[in-house]
N, C-alpha and C positions, 0 to 999 in steps of 0.2 A: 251107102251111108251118106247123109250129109251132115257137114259141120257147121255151128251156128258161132258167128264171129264173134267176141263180147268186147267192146269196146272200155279202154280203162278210162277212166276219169283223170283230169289232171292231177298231180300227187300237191299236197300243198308244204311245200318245203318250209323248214323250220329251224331256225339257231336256238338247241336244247340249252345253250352255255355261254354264254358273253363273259370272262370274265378279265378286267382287266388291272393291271397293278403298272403303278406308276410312281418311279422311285425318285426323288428330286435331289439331284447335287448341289454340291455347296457352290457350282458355280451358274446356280438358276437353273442349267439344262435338265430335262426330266429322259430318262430311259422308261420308257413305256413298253411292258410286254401285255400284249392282247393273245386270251386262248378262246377264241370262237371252237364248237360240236356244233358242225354244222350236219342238217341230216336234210338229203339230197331226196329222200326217199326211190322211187328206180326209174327217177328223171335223172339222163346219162347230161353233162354237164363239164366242159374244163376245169372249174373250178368257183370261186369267188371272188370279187370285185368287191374291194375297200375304197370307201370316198372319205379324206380327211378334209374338209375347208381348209383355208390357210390363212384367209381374213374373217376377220368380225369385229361390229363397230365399236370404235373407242378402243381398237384394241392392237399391238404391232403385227406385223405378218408372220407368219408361223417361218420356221426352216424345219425342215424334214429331213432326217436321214436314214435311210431304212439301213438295218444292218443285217436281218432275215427274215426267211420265210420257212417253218420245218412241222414236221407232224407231231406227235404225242413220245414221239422216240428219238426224235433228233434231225429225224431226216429231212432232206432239204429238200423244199417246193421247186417248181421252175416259175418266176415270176418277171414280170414287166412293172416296173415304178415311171409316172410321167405323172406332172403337171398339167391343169387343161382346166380354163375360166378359174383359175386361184384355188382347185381343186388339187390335192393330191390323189393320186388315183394307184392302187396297188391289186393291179390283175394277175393271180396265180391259176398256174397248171399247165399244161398243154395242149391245144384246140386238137393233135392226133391223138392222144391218148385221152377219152372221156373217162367220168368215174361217175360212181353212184352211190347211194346208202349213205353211212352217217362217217362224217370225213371230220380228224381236228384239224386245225389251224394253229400254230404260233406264228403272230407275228412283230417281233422285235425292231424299234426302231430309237430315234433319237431326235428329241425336239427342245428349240432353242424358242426363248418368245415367248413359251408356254405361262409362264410368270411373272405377271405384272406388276411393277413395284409404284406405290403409290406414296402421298409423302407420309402417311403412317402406315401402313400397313405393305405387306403384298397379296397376290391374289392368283389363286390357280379357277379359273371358271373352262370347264373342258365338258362338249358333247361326246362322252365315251365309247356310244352305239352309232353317232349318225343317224338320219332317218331316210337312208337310202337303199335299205334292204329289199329286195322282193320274198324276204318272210318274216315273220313273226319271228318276236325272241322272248322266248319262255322264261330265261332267270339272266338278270345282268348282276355282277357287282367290279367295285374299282377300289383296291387300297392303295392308298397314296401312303407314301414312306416319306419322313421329313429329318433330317440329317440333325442327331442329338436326341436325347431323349429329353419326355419331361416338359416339353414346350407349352408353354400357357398361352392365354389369351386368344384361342383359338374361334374361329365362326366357321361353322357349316351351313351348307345347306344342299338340295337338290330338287328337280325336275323331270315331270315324265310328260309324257303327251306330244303329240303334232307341236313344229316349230311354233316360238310364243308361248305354249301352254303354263298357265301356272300349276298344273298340277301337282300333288306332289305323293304319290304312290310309290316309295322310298323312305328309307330310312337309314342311317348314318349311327356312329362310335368310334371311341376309340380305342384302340388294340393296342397299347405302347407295346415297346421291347424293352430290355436293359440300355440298350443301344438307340434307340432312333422314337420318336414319333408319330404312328400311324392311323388312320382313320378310316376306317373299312365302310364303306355304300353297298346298297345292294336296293333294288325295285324289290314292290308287293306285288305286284300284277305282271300278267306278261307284258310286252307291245307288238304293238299292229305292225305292219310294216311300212308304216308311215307315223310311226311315233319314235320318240328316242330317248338319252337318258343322260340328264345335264348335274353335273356335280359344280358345288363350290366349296372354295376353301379358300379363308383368311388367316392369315397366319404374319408377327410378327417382322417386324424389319431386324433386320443383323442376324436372323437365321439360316439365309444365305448369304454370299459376298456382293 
């Protein structure tokens, strides 16, 4: 008998799920939970590397504090948080233990700075995806939570495409509660893995301290 070898093709890995909610305190700080469905396909892999900036122009330096890394049930990643070129950097998994197929991600953090107050307004402008994935990401959206209900005077807006891009293949609302303010984003299209997905949000002075 002989056997004929069949070489596999590279798998093109892909985030089926971006989804991010970011809830704003009354003391300006945002708690940001990100749930990436990342699908690995049976490329064996530690895990995924998150890249947050920390500067951008006109604008103060971010503070970052990570609070977790856990799956769809609670359980806890092993990860590495480090700073590198004003980058935050958040590598999960174990380089002994590989994994593969379609993995989630929570990951919960804390950011000061995120909120810029201006002399009338303030302003949350936040890249939610990054554009430093090595795949594609099929569906993103980001509800931002704004402390009180009922808030007026609101400006939205958003962005898709390669860094700079004006595009705007997105689209925005608001979702109030009884309680709070919120405004749900979410992309029309996928992105490349060199595109990303920039949200803004204006919103009144004296709605935080």
């Amino acid at each position: 008998l002989t056997y004929k070898y069949i070489a596999r093709t590279p798998y093109a890995e892909a985030i089926n799920n971006f989804d991010t909610k970011m809830v704003v305190q009354k003391n300006g700080e945002i708690l940001v939970t990100e749930s990436l469905v990342y699908d690995f396909g049976y490329n064996k892999k530690r895990g995924i590397t998150r890249y947050i900036p920390l500067v951008s122009v006109d604008n103060p330096r971010l503070n970052i504090s990570i609070l977790s890394v856990e799956d769809e049930f609670g359980k806890l990643y092993k990860y590495e948080a480090f700073v590198e070129d004003d980058i935050f950097v958040i590598k999960t998994g174990d380089p002994e233990n590989l994994i593969s197929g379609i993995q989630t991600y929570k990951i919960i953090y804390n950011v000061e700075n995120a909120v810029v107050k201006y002399s009338k307004l303030n302003e949350i402008y936040w890249n939610v995806t990054g554009d430093q994935w090595p795949a594609a990401i099929k569906s993103a959206t980001t509800l931002i939570t704004l402390p009180g209900p009922g808030i007026d005077n609101l400006k939205m807006d958003c962005f898709t495409g390669p860094r700079g891009s004006t595009e705007r293949s997105c689209r925005y609302e608001r979702t109030d509660t009884d309680e709070t303010t919120d405004i749900f984003y979410s992309t029309n299209k996928p992105l490349m893995n060199i595109e990303g997905f920039t949200i803004i949000l204006d919103f009144p002075l004296g709605v935080i301290n």
